[in-house]
KOLZA-126362 format. One record per residue (C-alpha): residue in three letters; z, x, y. Coordinates in steps of 0.1 Angstrom, whole numbers, plus 2048, in hexadecimal, padded with zeros to 3 digits. Example, Ala and Ser with C-alpha at 12.3 -4.5 7.8 and 13.67 -1.06 7.14 Angstrom:
2
{aa->ALA	zz->84E	xx->87B	yy->7D3}
{aa->SER	zz->847	xx->889	yy->7F5}
% end
This chain:
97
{aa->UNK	zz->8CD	xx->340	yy->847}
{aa->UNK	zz->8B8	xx->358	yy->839}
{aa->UNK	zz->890	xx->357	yy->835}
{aa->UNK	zz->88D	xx->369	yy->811}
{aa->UNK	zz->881	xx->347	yy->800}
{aa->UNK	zz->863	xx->344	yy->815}
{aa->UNK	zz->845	xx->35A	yy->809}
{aa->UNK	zz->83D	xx->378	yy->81C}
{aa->UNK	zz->81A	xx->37C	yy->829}
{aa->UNK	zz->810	xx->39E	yy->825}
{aa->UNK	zz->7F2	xx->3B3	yy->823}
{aa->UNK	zz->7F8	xx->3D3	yy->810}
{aa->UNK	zz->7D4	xx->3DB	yy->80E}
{aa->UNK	zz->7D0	xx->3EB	yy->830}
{aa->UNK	zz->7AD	xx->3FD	yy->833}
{aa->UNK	zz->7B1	xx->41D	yy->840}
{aa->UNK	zz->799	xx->42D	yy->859}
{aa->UNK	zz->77F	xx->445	yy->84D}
{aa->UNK	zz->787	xx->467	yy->857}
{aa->UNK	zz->76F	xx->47E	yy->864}
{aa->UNK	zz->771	xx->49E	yy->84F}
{aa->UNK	zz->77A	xx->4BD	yy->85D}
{aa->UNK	zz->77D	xx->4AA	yy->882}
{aa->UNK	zz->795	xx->4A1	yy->898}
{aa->UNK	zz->7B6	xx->4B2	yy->886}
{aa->UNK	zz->7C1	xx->4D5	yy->881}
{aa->UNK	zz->7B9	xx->4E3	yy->859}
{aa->UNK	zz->7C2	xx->4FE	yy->846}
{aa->UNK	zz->7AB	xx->50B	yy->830}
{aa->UNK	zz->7BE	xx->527	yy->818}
{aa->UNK	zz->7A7	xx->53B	yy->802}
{aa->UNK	zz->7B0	xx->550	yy->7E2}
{aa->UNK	zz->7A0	xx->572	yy->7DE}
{aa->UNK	zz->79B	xx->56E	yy->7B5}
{aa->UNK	zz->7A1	xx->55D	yy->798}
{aa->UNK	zz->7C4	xx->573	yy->798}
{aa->UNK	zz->7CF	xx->564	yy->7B4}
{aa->UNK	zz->7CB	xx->53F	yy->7AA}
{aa->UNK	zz->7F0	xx->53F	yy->7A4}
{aa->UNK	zz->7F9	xx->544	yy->7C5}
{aa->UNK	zz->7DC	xx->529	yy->7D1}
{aa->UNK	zz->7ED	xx->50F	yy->7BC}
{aa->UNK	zz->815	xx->514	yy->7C4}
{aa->UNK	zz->809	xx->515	yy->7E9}
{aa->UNK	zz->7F3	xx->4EF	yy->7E3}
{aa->UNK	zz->817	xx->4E6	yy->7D0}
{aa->UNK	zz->829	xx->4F2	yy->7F0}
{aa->UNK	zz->811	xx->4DC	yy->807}
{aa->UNK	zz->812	xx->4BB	yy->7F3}
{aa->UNK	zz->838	xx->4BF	yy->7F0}
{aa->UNK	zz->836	xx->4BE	yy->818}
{aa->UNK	zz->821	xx->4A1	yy->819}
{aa->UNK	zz->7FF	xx->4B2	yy->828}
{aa->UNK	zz->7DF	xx->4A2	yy->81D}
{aa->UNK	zz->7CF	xx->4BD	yy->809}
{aa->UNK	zz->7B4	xx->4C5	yy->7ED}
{aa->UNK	zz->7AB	xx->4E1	yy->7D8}
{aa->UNK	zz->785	xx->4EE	yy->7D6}
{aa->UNK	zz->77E	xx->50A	yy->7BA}
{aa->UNK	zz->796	xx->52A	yy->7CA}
{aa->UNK	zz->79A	xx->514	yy->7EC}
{aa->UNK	zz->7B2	xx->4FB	yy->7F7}
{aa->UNK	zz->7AB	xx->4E9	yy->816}
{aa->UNK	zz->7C9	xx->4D9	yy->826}
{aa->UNK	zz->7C9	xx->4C1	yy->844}
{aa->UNK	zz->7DA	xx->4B7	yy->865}
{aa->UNK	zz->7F6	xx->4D4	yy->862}
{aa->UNK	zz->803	xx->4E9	yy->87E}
{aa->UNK	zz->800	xx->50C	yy->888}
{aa->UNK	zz->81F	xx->513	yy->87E}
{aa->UNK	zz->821	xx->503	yy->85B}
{aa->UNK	zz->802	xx->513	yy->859}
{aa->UNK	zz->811	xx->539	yy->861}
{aa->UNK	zz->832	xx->531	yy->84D}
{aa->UNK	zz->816	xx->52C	yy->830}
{aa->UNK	zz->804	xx->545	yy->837}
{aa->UNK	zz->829	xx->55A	yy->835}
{aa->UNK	zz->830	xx->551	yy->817}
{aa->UNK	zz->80D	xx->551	yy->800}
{aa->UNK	zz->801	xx->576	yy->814}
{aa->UNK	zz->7E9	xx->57D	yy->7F8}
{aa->UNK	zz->7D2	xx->55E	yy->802}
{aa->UNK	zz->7B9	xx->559	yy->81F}
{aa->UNK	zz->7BF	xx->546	yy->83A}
{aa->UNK	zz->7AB	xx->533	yy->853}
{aa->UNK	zz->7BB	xx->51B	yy->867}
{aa->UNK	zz->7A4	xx->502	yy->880}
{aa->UNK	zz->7AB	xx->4EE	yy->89B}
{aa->UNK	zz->792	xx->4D8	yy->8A6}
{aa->UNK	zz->783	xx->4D8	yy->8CA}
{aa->UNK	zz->799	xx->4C2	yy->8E5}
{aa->UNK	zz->777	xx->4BF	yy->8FE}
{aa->UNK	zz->75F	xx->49F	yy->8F5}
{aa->UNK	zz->742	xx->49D	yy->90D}
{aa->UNK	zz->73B	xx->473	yy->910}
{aa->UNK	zz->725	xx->47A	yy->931}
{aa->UNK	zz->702	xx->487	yy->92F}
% end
């Protein structure tokens, strides 16, 4: 009746595809002023790995990728004394010469 003494065939190792950096998806790059306001860099990385968003951290930067505009305005509402510069990549691919 059931199938659970049979072994299961399955591949967990899946390789993933490379990713081209910095192409492709919207990023949010959010940029402390000084060391003073590391704090605030590093409750806002918490905040972004709590949500599940691909990010790292880069001396007083933390680049975050394939988030929304609006996550990335909410963040931007909440941490005000860090720099933000959100990027969304270009939509036009000429294939055609």
């Amino acid at each position: 009746m059931y199938d659970c003494l049979e072994p299961c065939t399955v591949n967990h190792v899946r390789p993933s595809p490379a990713r081209s950096r910095g192409h492709g998806e919207p990023s949010l790059c959010l940029k402390a002023h000084g060391p003073l306001d590391e704090a605030e860099l590093i409750r806002a990385g918490a905040v972004v790995y709590d949500l599940g968003y691909p990010g790292r951290r880069d001396g007083l930067k933390l680049h975050i990728r394939g988030i929304d505009v609006h996550l990335a305005l909410r963040l931007q509402a909440l941490f005000p004394t860090l720099i933000a510069c959100y990027e969304v990549p270009t939509r036009y691919r000429c294939t055609r010469r």
